[in-house]
SEGU-868674 format. One record per residue (C-alpha): residue in three letters; z, x negated, y negated; residue number from 1. Coordinates in nm, 3 decimals. Example, Ala and Ser with C-alpha at 12.3 -4.5 7.8 and 13.67 -1.06 7.14 Angstrom:
<marmis>
@type->ALA	z->0.780	x->-1.230	y->0.450	seq->1
@type->SER	z->0.714	x->-1.367	y->0.106	seq->2
</marmis>
This chain:
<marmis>
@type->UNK	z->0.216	x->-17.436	y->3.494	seq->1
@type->UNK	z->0.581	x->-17.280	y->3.458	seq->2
@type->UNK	z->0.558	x->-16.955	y->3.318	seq->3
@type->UNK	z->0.834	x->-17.000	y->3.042	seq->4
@type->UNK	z->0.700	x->-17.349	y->2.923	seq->5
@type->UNK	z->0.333	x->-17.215	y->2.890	seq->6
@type->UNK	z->0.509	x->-16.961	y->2.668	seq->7
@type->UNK	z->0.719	x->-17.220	y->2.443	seq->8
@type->UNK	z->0.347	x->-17.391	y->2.412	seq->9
@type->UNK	z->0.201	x->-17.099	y->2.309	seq->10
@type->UNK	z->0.433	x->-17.002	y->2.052	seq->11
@type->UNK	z->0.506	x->-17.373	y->1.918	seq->12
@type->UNK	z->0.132	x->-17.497	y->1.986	seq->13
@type->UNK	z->-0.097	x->-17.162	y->1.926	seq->14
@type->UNK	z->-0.324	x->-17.251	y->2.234	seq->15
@type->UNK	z->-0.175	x->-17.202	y->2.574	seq->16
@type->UNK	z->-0.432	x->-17.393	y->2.741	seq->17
@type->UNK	z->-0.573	x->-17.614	y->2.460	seq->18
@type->UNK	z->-0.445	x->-17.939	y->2.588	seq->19
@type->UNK	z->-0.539	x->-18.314	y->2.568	seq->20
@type->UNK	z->-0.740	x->-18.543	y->2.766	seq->21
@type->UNK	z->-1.069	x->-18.657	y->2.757	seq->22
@type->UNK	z->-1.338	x->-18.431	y->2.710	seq->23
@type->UNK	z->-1.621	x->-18.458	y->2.910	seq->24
@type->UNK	z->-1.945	x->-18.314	y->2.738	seq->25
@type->UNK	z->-2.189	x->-18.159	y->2.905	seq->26
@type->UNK	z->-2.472	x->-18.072	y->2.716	seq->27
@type->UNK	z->-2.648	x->-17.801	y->2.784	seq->28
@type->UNK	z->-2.423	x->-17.638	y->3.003	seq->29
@type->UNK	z->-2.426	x->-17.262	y->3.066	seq->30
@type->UNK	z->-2.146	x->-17.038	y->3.135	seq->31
@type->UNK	z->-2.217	x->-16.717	y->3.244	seq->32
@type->UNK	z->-2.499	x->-16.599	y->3.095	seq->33
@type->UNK	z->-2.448	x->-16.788	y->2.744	seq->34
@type->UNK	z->-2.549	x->-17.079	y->2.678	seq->35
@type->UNK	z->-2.445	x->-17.331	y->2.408	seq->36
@type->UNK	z->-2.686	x->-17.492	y->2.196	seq->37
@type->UNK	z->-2.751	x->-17.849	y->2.107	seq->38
@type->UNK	z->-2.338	x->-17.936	y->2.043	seq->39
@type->UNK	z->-2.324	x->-17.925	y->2.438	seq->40
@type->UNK	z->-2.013	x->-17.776	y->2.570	seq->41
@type->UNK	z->-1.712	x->-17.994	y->2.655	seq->42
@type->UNK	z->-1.388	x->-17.980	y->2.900	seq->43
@type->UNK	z->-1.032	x->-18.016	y->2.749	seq->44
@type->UNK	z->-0.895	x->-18.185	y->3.075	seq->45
@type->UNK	z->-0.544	x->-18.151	y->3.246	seq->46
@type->UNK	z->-0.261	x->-18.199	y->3.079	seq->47
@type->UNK	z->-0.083	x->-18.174	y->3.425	seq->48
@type->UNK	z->-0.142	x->-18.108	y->3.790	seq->49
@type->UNK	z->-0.162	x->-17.710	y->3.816	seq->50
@type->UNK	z->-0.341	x->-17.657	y->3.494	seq->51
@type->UNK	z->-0.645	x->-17.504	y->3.438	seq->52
@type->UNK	z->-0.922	x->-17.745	y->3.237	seq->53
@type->UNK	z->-1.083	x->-17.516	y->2.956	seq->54
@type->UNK	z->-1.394	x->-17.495	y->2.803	seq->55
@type->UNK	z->-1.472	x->-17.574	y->2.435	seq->56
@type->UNK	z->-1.815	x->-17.467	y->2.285	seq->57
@type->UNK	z->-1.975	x->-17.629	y->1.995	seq->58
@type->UNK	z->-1.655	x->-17.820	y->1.902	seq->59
@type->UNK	z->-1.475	x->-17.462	y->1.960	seq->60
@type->UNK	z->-1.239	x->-17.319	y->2.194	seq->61
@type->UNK	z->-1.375	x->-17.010	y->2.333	seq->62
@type->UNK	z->-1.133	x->-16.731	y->2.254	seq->63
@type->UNK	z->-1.126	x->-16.413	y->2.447	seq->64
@type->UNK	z->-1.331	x->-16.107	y->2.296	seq->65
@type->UNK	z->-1.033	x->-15.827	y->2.335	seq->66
@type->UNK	z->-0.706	x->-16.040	y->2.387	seq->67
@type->UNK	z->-0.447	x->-15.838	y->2.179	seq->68
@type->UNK	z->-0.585	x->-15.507	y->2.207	seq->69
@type->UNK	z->-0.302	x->-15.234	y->2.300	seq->70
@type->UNK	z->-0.300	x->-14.846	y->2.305	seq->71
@type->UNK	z->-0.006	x->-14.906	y->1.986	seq->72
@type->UNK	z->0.197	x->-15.149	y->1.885	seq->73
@type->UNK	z->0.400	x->-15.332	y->2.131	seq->74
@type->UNK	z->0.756	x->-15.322	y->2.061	seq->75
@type->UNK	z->0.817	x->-15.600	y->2.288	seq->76
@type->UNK	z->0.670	x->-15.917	y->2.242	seq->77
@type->UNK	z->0.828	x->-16.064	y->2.600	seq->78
@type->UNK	z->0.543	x->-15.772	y->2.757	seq->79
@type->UNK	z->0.247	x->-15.961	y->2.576	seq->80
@type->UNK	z->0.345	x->-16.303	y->2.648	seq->81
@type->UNK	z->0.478	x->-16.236	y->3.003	seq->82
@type->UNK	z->0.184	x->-16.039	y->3.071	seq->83
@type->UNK	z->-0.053	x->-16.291	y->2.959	seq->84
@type->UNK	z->0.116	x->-16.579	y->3.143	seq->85
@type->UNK	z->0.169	x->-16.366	y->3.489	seq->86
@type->UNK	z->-0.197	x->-16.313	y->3.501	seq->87
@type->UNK	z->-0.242	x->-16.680	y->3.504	seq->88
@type->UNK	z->-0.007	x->-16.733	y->3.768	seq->89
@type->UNK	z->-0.214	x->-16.434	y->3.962	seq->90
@type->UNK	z->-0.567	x->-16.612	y->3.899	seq->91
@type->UNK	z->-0.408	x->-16.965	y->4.087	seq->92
@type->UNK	z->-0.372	x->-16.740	y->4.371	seq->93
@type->UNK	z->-0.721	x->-16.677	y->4.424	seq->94
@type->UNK	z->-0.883	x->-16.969	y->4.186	seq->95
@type->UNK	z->-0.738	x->-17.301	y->4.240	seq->96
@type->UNK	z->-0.745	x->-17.488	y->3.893	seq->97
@type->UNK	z->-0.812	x->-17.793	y->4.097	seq->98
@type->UNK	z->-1.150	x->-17.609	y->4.152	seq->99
@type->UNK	z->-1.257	x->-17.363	y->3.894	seq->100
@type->UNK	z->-1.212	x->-17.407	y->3.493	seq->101
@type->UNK	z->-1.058	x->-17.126	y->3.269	seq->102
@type->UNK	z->-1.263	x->-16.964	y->3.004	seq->103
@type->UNK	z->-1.089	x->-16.657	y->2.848	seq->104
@type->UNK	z->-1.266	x->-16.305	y->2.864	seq->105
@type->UNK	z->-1.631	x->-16.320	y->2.771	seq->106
@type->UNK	z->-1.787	x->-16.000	y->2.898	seq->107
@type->UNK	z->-1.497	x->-15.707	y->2.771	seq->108
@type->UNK	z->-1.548	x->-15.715	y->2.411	seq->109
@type->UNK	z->-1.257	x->-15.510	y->2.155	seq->110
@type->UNK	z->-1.414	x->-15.184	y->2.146	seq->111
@type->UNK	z->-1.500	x->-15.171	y->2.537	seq->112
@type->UNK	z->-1.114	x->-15.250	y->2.556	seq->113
@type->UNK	z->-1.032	x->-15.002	y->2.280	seq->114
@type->UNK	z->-1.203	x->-14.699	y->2.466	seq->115
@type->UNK	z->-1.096	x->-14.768	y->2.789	seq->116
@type->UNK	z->-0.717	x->-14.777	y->2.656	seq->117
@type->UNK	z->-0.783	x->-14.433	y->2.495	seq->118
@type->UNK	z->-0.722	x->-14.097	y->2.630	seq->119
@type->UNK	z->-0.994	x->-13.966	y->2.779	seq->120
@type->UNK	z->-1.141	x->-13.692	y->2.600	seq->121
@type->UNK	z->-1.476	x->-13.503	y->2.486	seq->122
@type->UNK	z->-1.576	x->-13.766	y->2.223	seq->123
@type->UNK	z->-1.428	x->-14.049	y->2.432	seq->124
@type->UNK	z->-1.553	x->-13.994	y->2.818	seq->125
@type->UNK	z->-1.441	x->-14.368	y->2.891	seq->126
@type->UNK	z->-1.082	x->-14.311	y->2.898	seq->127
@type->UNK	z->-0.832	x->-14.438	y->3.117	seq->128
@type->UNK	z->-0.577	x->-14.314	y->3.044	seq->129
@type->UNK	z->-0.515	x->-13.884	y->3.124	seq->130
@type->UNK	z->-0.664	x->-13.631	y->2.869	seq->131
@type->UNK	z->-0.356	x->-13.499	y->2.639	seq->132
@type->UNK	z->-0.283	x->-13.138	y->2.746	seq->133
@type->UNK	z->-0.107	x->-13.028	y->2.441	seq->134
@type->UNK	z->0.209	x->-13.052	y->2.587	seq->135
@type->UNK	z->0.534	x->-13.197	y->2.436	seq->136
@type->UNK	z->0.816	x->-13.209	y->2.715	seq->137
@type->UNK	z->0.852	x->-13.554	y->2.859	seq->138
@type->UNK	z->0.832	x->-13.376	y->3.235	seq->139
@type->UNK	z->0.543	x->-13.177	y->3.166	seq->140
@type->UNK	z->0.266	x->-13.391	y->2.904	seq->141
@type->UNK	z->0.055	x->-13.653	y->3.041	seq->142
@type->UNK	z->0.136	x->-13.963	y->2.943	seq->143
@type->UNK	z->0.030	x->-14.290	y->2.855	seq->144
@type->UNK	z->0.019	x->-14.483	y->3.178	seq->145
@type->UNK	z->-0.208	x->-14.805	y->3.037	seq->146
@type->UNK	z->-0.080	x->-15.002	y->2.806	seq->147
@type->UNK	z->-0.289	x->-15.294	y->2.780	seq->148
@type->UNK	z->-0.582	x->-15.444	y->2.935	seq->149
@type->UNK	z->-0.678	x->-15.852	y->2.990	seq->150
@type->UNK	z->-0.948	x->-16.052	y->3.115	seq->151
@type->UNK	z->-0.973	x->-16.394	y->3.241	seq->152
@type->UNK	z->-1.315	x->-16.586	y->3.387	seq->153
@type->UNK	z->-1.311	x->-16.889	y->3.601	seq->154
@type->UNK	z->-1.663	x->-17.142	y->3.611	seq->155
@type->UNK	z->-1.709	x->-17.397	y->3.888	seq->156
@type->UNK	z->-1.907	x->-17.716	y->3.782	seq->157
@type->UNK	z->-2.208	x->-17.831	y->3.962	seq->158
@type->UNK	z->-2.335	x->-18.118	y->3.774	seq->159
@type->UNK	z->-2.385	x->-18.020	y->3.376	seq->160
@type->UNK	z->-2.372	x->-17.665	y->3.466	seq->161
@type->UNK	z->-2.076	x->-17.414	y->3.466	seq->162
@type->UNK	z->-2.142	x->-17.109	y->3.630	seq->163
@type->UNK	z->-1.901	x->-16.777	y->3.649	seq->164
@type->UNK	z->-1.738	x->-16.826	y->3.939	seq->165
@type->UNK	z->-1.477	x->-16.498	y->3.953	seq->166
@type->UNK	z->-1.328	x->-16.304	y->3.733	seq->167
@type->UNK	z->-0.932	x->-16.173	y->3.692	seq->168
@type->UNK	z->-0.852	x->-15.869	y->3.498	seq->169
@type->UNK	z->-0.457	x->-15.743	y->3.445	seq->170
@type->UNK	z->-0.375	x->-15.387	y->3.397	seq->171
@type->UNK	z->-0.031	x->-15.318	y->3.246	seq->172
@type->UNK	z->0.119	x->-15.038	y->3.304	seq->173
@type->UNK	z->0.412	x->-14.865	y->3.109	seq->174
@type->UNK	z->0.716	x->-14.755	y->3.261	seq->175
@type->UNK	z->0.806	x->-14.580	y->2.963	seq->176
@type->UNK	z->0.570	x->-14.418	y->2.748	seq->177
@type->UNK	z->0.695	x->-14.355	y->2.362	seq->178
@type->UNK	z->0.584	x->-14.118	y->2.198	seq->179
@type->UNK	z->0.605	x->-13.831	y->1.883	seq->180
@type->UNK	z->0.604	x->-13.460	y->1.877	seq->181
@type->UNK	z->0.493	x->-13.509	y->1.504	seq->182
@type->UNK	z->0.349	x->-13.802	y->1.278	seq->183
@type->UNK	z->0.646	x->-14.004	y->1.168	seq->184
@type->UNK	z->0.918	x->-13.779	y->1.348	seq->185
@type->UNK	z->1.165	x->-13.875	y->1.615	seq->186
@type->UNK	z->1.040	x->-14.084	y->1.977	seq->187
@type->UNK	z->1.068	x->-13.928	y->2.255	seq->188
@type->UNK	z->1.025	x->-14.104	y->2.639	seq->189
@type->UNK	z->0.828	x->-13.985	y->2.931	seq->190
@type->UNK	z->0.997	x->-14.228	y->3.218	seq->191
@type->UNK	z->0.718	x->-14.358	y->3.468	seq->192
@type->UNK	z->0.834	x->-14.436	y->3.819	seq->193
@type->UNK	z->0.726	x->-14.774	y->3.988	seq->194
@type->UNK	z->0.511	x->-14.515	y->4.267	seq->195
@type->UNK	z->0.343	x->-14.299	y->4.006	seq->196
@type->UNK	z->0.250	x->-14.635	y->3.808	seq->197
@type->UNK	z->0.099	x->-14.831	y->4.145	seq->198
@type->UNK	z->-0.061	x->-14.451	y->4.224	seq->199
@type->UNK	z->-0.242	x->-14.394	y->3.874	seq->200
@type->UNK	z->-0.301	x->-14.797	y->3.832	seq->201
@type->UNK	z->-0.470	x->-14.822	y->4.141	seq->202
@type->UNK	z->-0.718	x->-14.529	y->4.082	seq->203
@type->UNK	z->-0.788	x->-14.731	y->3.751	seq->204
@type->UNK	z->-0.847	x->-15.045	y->3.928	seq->205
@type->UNK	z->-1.149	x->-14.841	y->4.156	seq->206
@type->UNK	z->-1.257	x->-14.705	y->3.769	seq->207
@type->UNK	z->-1.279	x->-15.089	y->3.647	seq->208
@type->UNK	z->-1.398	x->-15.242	y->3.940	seq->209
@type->UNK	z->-1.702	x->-15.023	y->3.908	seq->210
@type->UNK	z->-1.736	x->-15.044	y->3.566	seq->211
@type->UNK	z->-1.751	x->-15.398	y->3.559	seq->212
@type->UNK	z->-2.019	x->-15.403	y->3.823	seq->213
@type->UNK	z->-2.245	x->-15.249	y->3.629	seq->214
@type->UNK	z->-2.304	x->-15.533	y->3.397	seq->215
@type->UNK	z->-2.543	x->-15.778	y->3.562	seq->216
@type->UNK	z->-2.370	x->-16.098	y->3.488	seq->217
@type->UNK	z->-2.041	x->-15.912	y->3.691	seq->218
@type->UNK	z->-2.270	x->-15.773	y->3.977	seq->219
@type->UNK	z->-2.177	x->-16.066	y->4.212	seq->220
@type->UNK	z->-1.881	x->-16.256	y->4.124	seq->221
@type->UNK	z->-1.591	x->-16.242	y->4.264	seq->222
@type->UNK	z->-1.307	x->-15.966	y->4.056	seq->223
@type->UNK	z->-0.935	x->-16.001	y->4.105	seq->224
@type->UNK	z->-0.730	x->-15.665	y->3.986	seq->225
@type->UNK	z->-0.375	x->-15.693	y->3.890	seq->226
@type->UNK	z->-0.087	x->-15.431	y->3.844	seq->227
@type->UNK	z->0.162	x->-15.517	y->3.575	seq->228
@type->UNK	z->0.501	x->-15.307	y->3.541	seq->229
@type->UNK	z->0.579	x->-15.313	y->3.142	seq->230
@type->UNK	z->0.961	x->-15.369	y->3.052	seq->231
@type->UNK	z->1.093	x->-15.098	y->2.804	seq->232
@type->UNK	z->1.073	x->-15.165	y->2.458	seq->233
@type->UNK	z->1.424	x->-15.258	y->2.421	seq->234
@type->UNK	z->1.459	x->-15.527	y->2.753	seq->235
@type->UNK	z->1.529	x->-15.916	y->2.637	seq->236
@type->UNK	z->1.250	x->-15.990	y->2.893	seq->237
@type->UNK	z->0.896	x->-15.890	y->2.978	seq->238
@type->UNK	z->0.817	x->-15.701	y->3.286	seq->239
@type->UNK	z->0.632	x->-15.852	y->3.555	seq->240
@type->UNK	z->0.315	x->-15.807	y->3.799	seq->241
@type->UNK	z->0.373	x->-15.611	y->4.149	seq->242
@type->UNK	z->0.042	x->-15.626	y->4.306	seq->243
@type->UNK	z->-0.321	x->-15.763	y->4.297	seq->244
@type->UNK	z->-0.657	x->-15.721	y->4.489	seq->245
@type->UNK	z->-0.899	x->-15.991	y->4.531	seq->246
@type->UNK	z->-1.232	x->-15.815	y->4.562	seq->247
@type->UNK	z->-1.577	x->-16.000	y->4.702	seq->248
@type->UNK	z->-1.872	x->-16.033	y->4.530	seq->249
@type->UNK	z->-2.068	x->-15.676	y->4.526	seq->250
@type->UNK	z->-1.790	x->-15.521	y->4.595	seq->251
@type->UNK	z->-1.765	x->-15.177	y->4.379	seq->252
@type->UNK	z->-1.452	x->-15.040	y->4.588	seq->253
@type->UNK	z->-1.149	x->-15.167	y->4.560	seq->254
@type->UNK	z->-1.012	x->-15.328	y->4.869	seq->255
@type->UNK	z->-0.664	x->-15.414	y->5.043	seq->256
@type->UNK	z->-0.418	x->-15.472	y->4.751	seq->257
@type->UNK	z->-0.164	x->-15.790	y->4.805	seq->258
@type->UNK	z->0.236	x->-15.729	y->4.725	seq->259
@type->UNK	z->0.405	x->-15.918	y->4.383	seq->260
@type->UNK	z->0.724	x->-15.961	y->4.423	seq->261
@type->UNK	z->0.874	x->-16.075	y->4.081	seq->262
@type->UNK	z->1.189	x->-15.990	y->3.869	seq->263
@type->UNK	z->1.293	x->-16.065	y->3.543	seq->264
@type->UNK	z->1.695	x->-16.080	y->3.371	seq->265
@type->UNK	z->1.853	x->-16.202	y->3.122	seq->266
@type->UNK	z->2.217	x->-16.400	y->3.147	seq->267
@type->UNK	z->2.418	x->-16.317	y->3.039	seq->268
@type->UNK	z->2.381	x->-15.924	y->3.207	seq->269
@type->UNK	z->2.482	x->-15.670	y->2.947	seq->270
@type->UNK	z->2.656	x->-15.460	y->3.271	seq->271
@type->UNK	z->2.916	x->-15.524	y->3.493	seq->272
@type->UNK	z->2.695	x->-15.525	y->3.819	seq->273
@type->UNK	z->2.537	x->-15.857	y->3.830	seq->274
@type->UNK	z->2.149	x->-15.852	y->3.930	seq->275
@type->UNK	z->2.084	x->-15.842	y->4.314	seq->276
@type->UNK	z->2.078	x->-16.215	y->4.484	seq->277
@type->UNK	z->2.116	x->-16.438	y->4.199	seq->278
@type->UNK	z->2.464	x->-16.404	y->4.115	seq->279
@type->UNK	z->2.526	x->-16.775	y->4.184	seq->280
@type->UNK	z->2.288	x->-16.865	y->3.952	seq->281
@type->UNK	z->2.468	x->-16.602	y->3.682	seq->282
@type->UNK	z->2.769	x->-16.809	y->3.729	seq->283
@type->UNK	z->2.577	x->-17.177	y->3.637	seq->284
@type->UNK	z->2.458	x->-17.010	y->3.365	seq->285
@type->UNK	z->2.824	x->-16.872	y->3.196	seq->286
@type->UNK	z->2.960	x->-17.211	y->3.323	seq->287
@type->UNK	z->2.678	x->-17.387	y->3.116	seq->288
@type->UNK	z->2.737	x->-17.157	y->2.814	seq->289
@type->UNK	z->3.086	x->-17.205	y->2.794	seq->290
@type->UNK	z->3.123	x->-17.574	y->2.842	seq->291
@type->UNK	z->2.900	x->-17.637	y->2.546	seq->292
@type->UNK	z->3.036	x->-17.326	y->2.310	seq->293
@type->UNK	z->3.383	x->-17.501	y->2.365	seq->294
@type->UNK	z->3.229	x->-17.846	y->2.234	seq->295
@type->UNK	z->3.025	x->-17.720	y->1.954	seq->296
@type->UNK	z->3.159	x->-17.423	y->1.802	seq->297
@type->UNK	z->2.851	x->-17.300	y->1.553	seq->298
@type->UNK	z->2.638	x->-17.126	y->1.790	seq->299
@type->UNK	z->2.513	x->-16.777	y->1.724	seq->300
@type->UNK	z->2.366	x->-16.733	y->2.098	seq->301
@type->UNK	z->2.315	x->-16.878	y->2.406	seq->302
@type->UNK	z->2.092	x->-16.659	y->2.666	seq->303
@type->UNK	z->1.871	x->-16.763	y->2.960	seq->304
@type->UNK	z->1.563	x->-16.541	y->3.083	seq->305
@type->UNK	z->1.568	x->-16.591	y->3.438	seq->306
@type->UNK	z->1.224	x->-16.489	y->3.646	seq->307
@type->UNK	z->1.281	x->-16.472	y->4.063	seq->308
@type->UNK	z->0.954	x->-16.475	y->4.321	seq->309
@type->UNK	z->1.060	x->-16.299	y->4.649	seq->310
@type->UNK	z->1.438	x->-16.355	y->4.479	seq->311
@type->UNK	z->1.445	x->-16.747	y->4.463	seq->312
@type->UNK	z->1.471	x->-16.872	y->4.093	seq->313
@type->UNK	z->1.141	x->-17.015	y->4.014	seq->314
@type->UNK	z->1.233	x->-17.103	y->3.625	seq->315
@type->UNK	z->1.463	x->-17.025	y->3.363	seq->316
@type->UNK	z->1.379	x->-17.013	y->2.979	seq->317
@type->UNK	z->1.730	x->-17.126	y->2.766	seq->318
@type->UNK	z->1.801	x->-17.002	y->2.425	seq->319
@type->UNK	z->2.049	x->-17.117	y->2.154	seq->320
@type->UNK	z->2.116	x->-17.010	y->1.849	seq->321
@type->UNK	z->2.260	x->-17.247	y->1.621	seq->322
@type->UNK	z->2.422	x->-17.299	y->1.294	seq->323
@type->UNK	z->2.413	x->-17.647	y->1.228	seq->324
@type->UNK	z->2.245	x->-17.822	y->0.917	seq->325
@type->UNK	z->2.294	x->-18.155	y->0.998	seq->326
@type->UNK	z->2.025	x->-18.374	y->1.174	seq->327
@type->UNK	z->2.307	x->-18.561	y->1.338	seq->328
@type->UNK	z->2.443	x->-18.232	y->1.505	seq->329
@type->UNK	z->2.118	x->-18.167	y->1.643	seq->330
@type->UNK	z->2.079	x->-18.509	y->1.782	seq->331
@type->UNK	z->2.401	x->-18.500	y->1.923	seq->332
@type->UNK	z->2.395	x->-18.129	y->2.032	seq->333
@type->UNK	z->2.072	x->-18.253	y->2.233	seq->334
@type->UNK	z->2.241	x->-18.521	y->2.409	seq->335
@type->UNK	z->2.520	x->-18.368	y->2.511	seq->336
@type->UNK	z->2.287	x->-18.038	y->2.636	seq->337
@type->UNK	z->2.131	x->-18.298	y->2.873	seq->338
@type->UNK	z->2.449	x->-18.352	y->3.019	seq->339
@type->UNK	z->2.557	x->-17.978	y->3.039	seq->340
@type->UNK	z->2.239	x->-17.837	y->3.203	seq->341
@type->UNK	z->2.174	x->-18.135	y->3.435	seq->342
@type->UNK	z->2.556	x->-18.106	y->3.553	seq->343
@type->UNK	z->2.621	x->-17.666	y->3.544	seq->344
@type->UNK	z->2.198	x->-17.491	y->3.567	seq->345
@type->UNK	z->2.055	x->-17.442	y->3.888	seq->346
@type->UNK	z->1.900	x->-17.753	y->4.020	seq->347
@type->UNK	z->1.624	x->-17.560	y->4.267	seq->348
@type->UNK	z->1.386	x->-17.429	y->3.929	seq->349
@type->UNK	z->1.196	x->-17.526	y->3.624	seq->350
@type->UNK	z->1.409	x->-17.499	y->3.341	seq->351
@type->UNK	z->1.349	x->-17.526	y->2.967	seq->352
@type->UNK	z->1.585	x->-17.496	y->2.707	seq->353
@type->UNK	z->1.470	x->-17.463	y->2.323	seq->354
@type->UNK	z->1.749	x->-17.466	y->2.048	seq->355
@type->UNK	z->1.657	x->-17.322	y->1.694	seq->356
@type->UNK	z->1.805	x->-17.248	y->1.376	seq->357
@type->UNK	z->1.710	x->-16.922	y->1.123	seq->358
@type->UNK	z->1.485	x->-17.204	y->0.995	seq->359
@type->UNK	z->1.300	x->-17.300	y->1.311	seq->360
@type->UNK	z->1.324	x->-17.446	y->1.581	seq->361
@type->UNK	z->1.535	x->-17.776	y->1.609	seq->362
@type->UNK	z->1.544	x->-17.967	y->1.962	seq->363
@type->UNK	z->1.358	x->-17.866	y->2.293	seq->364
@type->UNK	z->1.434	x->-17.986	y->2.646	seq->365
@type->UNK	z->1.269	x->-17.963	y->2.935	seq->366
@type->UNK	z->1.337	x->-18.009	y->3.326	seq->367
@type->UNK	z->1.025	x->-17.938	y->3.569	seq->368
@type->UNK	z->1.039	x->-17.848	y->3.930	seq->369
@type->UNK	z->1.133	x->-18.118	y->4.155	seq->370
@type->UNK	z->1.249	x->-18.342	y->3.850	seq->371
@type->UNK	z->1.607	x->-18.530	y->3.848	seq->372
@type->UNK	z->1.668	x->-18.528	y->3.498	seq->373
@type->UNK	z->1.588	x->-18.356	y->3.173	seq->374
@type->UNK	z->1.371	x->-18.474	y->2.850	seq->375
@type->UNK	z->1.424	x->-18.369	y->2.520	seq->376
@type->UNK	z->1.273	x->-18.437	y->2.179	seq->377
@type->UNK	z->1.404	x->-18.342	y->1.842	seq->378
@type->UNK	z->1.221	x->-18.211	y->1.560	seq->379
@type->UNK	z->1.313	x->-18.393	y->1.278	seq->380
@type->UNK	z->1.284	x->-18.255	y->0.922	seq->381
@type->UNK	z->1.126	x->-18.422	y->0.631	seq->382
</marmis>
């Protein structure tokens, strides 16, 4: 689905792919090589055309074995949740959700993640990421150039039985690495350049495709790598992928790798010089925002977070701020967004636009690609 709604869901729902429908159970089934016991194993179904059906295990949904694990604490929470939703956008390249079903990482458990994050070093030979050679200059240490780690596995269905069917993992890579000369002193930054990142990420992806190979239920599926370019820790947005590699089954070399072209801003720009090709779209944006902060006076902040594929807007993520108490504001702040965004935001893009208060969130609209108009539901408070 859209990258920005699948985020909204996540943060309003808590399962980005835990969606309704009827569940088909098929008891019995395997995936991978678990198997579920007498409970069967069921499907959530599609909540809409481009959606991955999940799997749910003994009334369960099965939740990945390492999601969340990072070398530190992530600063920015748009890298996790872009991150996460990017990959997903990679895996419909090579898995078609009209053909495989989504079952979050199974076979990279926390403290396989954990090492491979680490620096390499004498008690910790696993290491990705470059042995620390004692030195403190940004220019001259080695830094951190793996961030965080992901894994997502795709069944097919033949009959009752789901078998592993490929397998997508994302690498993200920092383009800043924090760091301290001392515990608790100042942060320093050792800049990474876009090159030295796809250089260093790519000899990891040989490192993890051979790795993974060596566990037997890996040996001959299918393994997608992907490159992921971190935003600094003090961007509005997340960064974004730049490259992938679908590799074949056996394969324990990495292959031809596949350009990403993807971008991230945020409207309004904080500088003068408006982001390259989507100026137009700038302009519907400050348009939109000013029409409706001359009608309704009490908002705190109205921002967009724009993502581009080869530079055409392929959705745009809305946020207001707002001070209002009253449930009739909000219902009438609502209908009178629907008439703003359908009349001043780009027409050509997925938009959604979620208004919330210090207390929550209060109304959320919504505008999918190829749709006319906008819908919108308001939260009401009891």
């Amino acid at each position: 689905m859209k990258r920005f709604k699948a985020l909204f869901v996540m943060a309003v729902c808590g399962l980005f792919l835990s969606a309704c429908g009827n569940l088909g159970s098929s008891s019995g089934t395997t995936t991978g090589g678990s198997s579920s016991n007498n409970k069967g194993t069921q499907l959530t179904g599609q909540a809409a055309a481009g959606d991955y059906q999940s799997v749910i295990k003994n009334g369960r949904y099965v939740t990945s074995k390492s999601r969340g694990v990072n070398v530190s604490q992530n600063e920015n929470q748009f890298n996790l949740k872009s991150f996460e939703s990017g990959l997903l956008t990679v895996s419909k390249k090579v898995y078609s959700p009209s053909k495989y079903i989504f079952e979050e990482g199974q076979y990279l458990n926390t403290g396989t993640v954990q090492k491979w994050l680490s620096r390499k070093s004498k008690s910790n030979p696993d290491g990705l990421n470059p042995v620390d050679n004692g030195k403190t200059d940004p220019n001259t240490r080695n830094p951190i150039y793996l961030q965080q780690m992901e894994e997502q596995d795709f069944m097919k269905q033949n009959g009752k039985k789901l078998t592993l069917s490929g397998v997508t993992i994302g690498l993200g890579l920092n383009s800043i690495d924090y760091y301290e000369k001392k515990n608790f002193g100042s942060t320093y930054q050792t800049k990474i350049s876009k090159a030295e990142a796809s250089r260093v990420g790519r000899q990891m992806a040989n490192q993890v495709l051979a790795r993974l190979r060596e566990k037997p239920e890996l040996k001959n599926v299918p393994i997608t790598i992907a490159l992921y370019r971190q935003a600094p820790n003090d961007s509005l947005v997340g960064g974004s992928f730049f490259a992938y590699s679908n590799n074949k089954s056996g394969a324990t070399k990495v292959g031809s790798w596949k350009s990403i072209s993807e971008q991230n801003y945020v409207y309004p720009t904080t500088s003068a010089k408006s982001a390259a090709g989507n100026s137009n779209d700038e302009s519907s944006f400050e348009n939109f925002k000013n029409q409706i902060q001359n009608y309704f006076p009490n908002l705190s902040g109205v921002t967009a977070q724009a993502h581009y594929t080869n530079k055409q807007l392929t959705g745009m993520n809305v946020n207001i701020t707002t001070q209002f108490y009253s449930q009739t504001e909000i219902i009438s702040f609502t209908q009178y967004l629907e008439q703003a965004a359908q009349k001043y935001l780009p027409s050509s893009a997925p938009i959604d636009i979620t208004v919330s208060s210090t207390e929550g969130v209060q109304s959320f609209l919504s505008r999918d690609n190829g749709a006319k108009k906008f819908t919108s539901h308001v939260f009401n408070s009891y």
